[in-house]
N, C-alpha and C positions, 0 to 999 in steps of 0.2 A: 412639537411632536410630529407633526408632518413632514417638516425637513427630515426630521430621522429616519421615517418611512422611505423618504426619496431616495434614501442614501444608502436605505437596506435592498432596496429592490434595484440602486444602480449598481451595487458590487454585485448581485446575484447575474445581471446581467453580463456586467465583466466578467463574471467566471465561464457563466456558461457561453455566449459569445467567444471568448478568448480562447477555450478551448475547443471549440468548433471550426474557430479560421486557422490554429494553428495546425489539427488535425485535416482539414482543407487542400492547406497549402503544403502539407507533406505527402500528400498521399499525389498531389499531382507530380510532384517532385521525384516520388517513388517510380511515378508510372512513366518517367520519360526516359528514352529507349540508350540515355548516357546512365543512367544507374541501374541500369539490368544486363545482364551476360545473355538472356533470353527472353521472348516477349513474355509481357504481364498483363492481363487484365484486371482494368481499373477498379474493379471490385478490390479483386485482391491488394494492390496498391495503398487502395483507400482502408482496407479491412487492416495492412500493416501499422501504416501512418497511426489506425486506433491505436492498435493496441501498445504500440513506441508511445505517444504523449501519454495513453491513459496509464503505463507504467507497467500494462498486465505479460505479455507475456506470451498469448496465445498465435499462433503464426498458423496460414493456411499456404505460404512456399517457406523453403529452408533458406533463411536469410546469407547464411554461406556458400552459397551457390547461385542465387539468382540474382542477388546483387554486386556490382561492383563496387572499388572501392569509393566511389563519388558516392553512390547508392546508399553503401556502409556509415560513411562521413554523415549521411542525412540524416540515417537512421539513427545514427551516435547524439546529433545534435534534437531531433525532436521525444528522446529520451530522456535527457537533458532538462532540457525544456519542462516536458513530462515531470518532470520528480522534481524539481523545485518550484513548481508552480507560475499560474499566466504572472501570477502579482509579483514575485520576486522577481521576475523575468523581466519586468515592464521597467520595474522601480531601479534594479541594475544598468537599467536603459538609456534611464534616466539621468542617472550617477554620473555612468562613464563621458553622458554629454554635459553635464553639469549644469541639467535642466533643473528649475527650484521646483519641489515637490511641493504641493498645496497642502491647505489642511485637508480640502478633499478628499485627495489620495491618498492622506495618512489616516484619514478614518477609514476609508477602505482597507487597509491596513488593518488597523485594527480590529474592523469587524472579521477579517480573516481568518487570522492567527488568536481571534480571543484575545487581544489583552487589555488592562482594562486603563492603561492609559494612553495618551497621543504623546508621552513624551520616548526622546531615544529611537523612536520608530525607524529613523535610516540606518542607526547605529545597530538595530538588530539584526536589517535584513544583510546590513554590509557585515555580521558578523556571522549570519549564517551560508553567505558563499564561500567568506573566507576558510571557513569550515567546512563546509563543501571540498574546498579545492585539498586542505591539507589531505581530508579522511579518503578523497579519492584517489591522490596521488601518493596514500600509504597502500591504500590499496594495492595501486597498480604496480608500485615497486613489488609486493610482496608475491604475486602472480608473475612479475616478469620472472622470479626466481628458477622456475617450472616452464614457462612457454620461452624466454631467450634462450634458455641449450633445448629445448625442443625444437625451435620453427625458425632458429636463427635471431640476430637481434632485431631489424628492423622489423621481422612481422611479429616477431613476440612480444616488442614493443608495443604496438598498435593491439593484439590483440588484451596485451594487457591494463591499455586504456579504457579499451573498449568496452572489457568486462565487470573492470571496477567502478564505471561509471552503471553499468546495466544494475549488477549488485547492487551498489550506493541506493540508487534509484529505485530498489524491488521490482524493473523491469523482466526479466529471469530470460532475455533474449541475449541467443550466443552469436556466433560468427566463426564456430568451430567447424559443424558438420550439423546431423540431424538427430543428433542423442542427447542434446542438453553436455552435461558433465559426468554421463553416464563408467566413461574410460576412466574417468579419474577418482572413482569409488572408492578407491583405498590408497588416494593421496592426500597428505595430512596439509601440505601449501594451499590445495586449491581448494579442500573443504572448509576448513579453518580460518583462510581470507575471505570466501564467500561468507561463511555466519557471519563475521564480525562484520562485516561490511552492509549485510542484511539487517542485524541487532540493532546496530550503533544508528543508521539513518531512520526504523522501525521506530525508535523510541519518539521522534519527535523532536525539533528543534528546540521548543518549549521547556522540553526536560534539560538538554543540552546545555540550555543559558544558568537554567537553578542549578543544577551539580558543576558547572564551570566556576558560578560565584561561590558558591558556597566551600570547592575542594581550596578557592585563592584562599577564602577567610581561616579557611584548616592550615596552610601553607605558610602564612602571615601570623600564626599563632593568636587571630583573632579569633577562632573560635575552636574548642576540643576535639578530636579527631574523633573520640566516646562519643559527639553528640553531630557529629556527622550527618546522618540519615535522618534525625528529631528534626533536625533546623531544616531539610527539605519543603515543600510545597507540598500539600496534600496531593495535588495532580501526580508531581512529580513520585510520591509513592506510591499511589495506586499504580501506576504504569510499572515501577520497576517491579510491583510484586506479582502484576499477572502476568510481563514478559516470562520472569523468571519462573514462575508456575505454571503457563502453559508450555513454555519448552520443556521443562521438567517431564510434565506430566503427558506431551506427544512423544516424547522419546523414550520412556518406559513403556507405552502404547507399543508404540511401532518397532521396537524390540521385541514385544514379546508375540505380536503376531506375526510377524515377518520373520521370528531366528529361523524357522527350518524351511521356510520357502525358498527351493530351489532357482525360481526364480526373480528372487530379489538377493536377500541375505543371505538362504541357507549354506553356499556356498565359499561364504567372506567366513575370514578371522576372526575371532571373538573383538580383539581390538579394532576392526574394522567394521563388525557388526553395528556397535555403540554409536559410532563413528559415522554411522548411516545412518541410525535413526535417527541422532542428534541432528544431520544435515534435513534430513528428511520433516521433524519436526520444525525446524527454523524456517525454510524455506515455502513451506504450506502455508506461512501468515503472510500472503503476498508477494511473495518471491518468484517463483517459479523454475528455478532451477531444479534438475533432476541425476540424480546418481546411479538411479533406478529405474526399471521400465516401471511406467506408472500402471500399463494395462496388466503388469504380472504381479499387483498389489490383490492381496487377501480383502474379503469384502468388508470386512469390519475396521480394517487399514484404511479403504476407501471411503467409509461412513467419518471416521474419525478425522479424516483429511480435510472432509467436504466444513463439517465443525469448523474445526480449527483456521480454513479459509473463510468461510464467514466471519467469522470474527475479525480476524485481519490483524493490525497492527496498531499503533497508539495514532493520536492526533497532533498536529503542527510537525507531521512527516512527511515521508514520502510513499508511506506503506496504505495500504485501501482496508475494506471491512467493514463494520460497525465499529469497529477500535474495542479497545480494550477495557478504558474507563467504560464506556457505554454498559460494557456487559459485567463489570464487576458493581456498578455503582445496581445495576436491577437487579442482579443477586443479594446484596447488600438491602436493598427493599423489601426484597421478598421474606428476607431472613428477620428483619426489623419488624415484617407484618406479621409474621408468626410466632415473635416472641411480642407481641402486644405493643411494640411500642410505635411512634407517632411519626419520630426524626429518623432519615436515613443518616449515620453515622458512619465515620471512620477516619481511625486514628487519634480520633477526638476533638474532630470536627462533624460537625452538620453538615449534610452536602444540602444547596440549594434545589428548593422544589422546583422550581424551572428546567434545570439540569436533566432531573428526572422526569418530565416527559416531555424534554428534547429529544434523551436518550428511549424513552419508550418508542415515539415515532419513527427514529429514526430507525432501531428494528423492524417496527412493524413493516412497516415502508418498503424497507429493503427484502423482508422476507415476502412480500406480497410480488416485489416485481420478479424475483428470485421463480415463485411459483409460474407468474405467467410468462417469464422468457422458459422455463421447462416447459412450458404447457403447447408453447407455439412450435419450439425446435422440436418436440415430440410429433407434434400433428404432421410439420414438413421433412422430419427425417424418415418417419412410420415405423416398424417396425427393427429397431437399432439398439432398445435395452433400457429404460428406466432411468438406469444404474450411471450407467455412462450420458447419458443427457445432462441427468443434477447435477455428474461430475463436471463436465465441461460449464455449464452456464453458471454453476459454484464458483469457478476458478472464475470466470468473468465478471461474476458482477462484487467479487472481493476483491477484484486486478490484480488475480495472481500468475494465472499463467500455466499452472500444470493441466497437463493433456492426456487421457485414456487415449486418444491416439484417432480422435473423434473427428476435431476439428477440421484437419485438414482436407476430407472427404464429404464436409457440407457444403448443402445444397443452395442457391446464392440466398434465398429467403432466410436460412437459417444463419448465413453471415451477418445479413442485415440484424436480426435479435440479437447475436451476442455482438453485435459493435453497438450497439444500443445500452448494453448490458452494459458494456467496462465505460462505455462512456457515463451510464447511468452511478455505476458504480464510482468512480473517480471524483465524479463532480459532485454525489447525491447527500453523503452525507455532511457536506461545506453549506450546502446549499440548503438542506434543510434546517441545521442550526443557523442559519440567517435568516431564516423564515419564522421558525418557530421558538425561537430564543427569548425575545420581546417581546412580541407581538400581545396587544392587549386587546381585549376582546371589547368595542366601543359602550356593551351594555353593563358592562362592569361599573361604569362611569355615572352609568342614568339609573340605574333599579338592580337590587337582589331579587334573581329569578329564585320563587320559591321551589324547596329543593324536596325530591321520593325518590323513596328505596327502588330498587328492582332486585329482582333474585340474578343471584349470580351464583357459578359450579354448580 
C-alpha cells in the first residue's frame, strides 16, 4: 500500500512539475526578441506560454501581430504539447528513442488516463498520436479549402496547420488577426471543421478506443450494427449523451436569445443564425473560438456561456471543466436521492461510490477556486463589472478562452490569478482524481467512528 501511495503522489508531481517547466520554458522562448515583431514583456510572454500548454485560449497581445513566425512555430508547438499531455509527450519520447518504458512509467500511465490495466499501455498512447495526427491533418486539409485561395498556398498552408492543431487541442488561439473567426460567421468550411475538430478531441481518447473497437466488431460482422451503442462502455455513454445534449440544448439557448441581437445574430440568415449558435454552443465547452463579439452577447447568453464553460468537456481529452461525466453522474444522484433509492445507476449499471465523491470534489474544488480568482481580479480590477470578471475567470479556470474583451487590459496582479486559473484549471481535475480516487482514510482500518445526524437544508 505504500508503494502505491509513492506512485500516486510521483505521477501528481509529474504532472504538475511537467507542466510548469514546459510552460517556463515557453514563455522564455516567447520573450526572446527572434519571436516577437515588437518588444514583449515577460509577463505577458509568460501569461501566453499559460495559456498555449494549458490549451485555454485567453491572450493579453494579438498573437498575429506580435509574433513571428519562429514565435508562431513555438506557440504551435507548446499547444501541442498542451493538448496531449506532459505523459504522452514524454512517453512519445521515449518511443521515438527506443528507450524501454518501466512498469513505472506504465503505472503512471495508467493512473492518468484511468485505466484499469498495465497491459497495451504503449499501444494506446501510440495509438492516440496516431490519431492525433490523422484527425489534425483532416482537419487542416479541410480549412486549407478556404485559407489556400484566401492567403495564397504557402501561408494558407501554415495557417491551416496551425488552426487544426489549436481546434484539435481546444486551444481557441488564432494567428489570423484580433477577432477570433469573427469574418467567417457565415462560412460553412471554417465553422463546420472547427466543431468537428472541437467534438471529436472533446470527447476523450478513452471514448475514441471503445467506439473504434466496437464500429471493427460491427464491420467484421462480429457484432449487430442494432446493438451498436448497448455493447459501448458505460463511460463511453454517458459522454456521448451529454456531449450531444448540452450542444443541443446551448444551441437552442443561444438561438433564441441572440435571433434579434443586432449585434451578434440579429443580422445573419436564418441558416446562418443556427449555424452560430451551433458554433457558439460547441466552442463554449473549451474552445474558445469566436464568430461573435462576445462583449455584444445578451446577459442571459452570458450566464448560460459561463455554465456551459464550467462544465467543459469529457475526460482522457484535450478539453478542460469538470467534464461531463462528473456533472451527469451528480445529477444522476441527486435524482436517485429523490426517488428514494440507494445506488447511483445508469444504463443499468451502478456507478461506483468513489467515483462519486471524486466527482463531488472535484466541483466543489473548482467552483471554490472559481469564486476566489473572481474575488481577487475583482479587488485589483475595482470597478469593471461583476459580469465580465466571472466571464473572463469562467473561461479560465475551464481553459477555454472566450473573452468579454477583459483580458487584455488587466492589471499584471490580475494576469498573475487567471494564469493561476487555466493553470489550476488544466492540471486540477487530473490531479484531484489522483488524490482522491484511492485514497483510504488509515482509521477505517483500526475502529468504526460512531456515526450522528446533523441537520441538513
Amino acid at each position: 500500500m505504500r508503494a502505491k501511495k509513492n506512485i500516486r503522489l510521483s505521477t501528481m508531481q509529474i504532472l504538475t512539475a511537467g507542466f510548469l517547466g514546459i510552460i517556463l520554458l515557453g514563455g522564455i522562448l516567447l520573450w526572446l526578441p527572434i519571436s516577437n515583431t515588437q518588444p514583449i514583456s515577460f509577463l505577458d510572454a509568460l501569461f501566453t506560454s499559460t495559456t498555449a500548454v494549458c490549451v485555454t485560449g485567453l491572450v493579453t497581445v494579438t498573437p498575429a501581430v506580435q509574433f513571428t513566425l519562429f514565435g508562431k512555430a513555438v506557440l504551435l508547438l507548446l499547444i501541442q504539447v498542451g493538448g496531449l499531455g506532459i505523459i504522452a509527450c514524454t512517453i512519445s519520447f521515449f518511443i521515438l528513442l527506443k528507450k524501454r518504458i518501466s512498469i513505472r512509467e506504465r503505472i503512471v500511465i495508467l493512473e492518468t488516463y484511468n485505466m484499469d490495466t498495465l497491459s497495451g499501455m504503449v499501444a494506446m498512447i501510440i495509438r492516440i498520436l496516431k490519431g492525433t495526427v490523422i484527425v489534425e491533418a483532416a482537419g487542416a486539409l479541410c480549412y486549407s479549402l478556404q485559407f489556400v485561395p484566401e492567403f495564397g498556398f504557402a501561408r494558407g498552408v501554415w495557417y491551416s496547420v496551425f488552426h487544426a492543431v489549436s481546434a484539435f487541442c481546444n486551444a481557441g488561439i488564432d494567428i489570423i488577426g484580433d477577432s477570433s473567426f469573427i469574418d467567417y460567421v457565415g462560412n460553412p468550411i471554417i465553422n463546420f471543421t472547427t466543431m468537428a475538430l472541437i467534438v471529436v478531441s472533446g470527447l476523450g481518447f478513452p471514448v475514441w478506443q471503445d467506439m473504434m473497437s466496437n464500429w471493427r466488431k460491427v464491420r467484421k460482422d462480429e457484432l449487430p450494427g442494432r446493438r451498436y451503442f448497448r455493447r459501448l462502455r458505460l463511460h463511453t455513454k454517458i459522454v456521448l449523451v451529454m456531449t450531444v445534449l448540452l450542444i443541443g440544448v446551448g444551441t437552442f439557448n443561444f438561438f433564441l436569445l441572440e435571433y434579434s441581437n443586432p449585434g451578434t445574430f440579429g443580422n445573419l440568415p436564418l441558416g446562418e443564425k443556427i449555424m452560430a449558435a451551433m458554433f457558439h454552443s460547441v466552442s463554449t465547452r473549451t474552445a474558445g473560438f469566436a464568430t461573435v463579439p462576445q462583449d455584444a452577447l445578451r446577459e442571459g447568453s452570458l450566464f448560460t456561456t459561463c455554465i456551459l464553460m464550467f462544465i467543459g468537456g469529457s475526460p482522457g481529452g484535450t478539453a478542460g471543466g469538470v467534464k461531463t461525466t462528473t456533472i451527469a453522474m451528480l445529477i444522476l444522484t441527486c435524482i436517485t436521492f429523490i426517488r428514494g433509492g440507494e445506488d447511483t445507476e445508469c444504463f443499468g449499471r451502478r456507478i461506483k461510490p468513489e467515483n462519486i465523491r471524486t466527482g463531488f470534489c472535484i466541483v466543489i474544488v473548482s467552483f471554490v477556486t472559481l469564486l476566489v480568482g473572481t474575488t481577487l481580479v475583482t479587488v485589483f480590477e475595482g470597478d469593471v463589472g461583476l459580469g465580465r470578471v466571472l466571464y473572463e475567470t469562467t473561461s479560465a479556470v475551464g481553459t477555454v478562452g472566450l473573452s468579454a474583451g477583459l483580458t487584455p487590459s488587466l492589471t499584471g496582479a490580475s494576469k498573475v490569478v487567471i494564469m493561476v486559473l487555466m493553470y489550476l484549471g488544466r492540471i486540477g481535475p487530473i490531479t484531484l482524481a489522483l488524490a482522491f480516487g484511492a485514497k483510504k482514510n488509515p482509521r477505517d482500518k483500526i475502529r468504526q467512528l460512531p456515526a450522528r445526524g446533523i441537520m441538513v437544508g
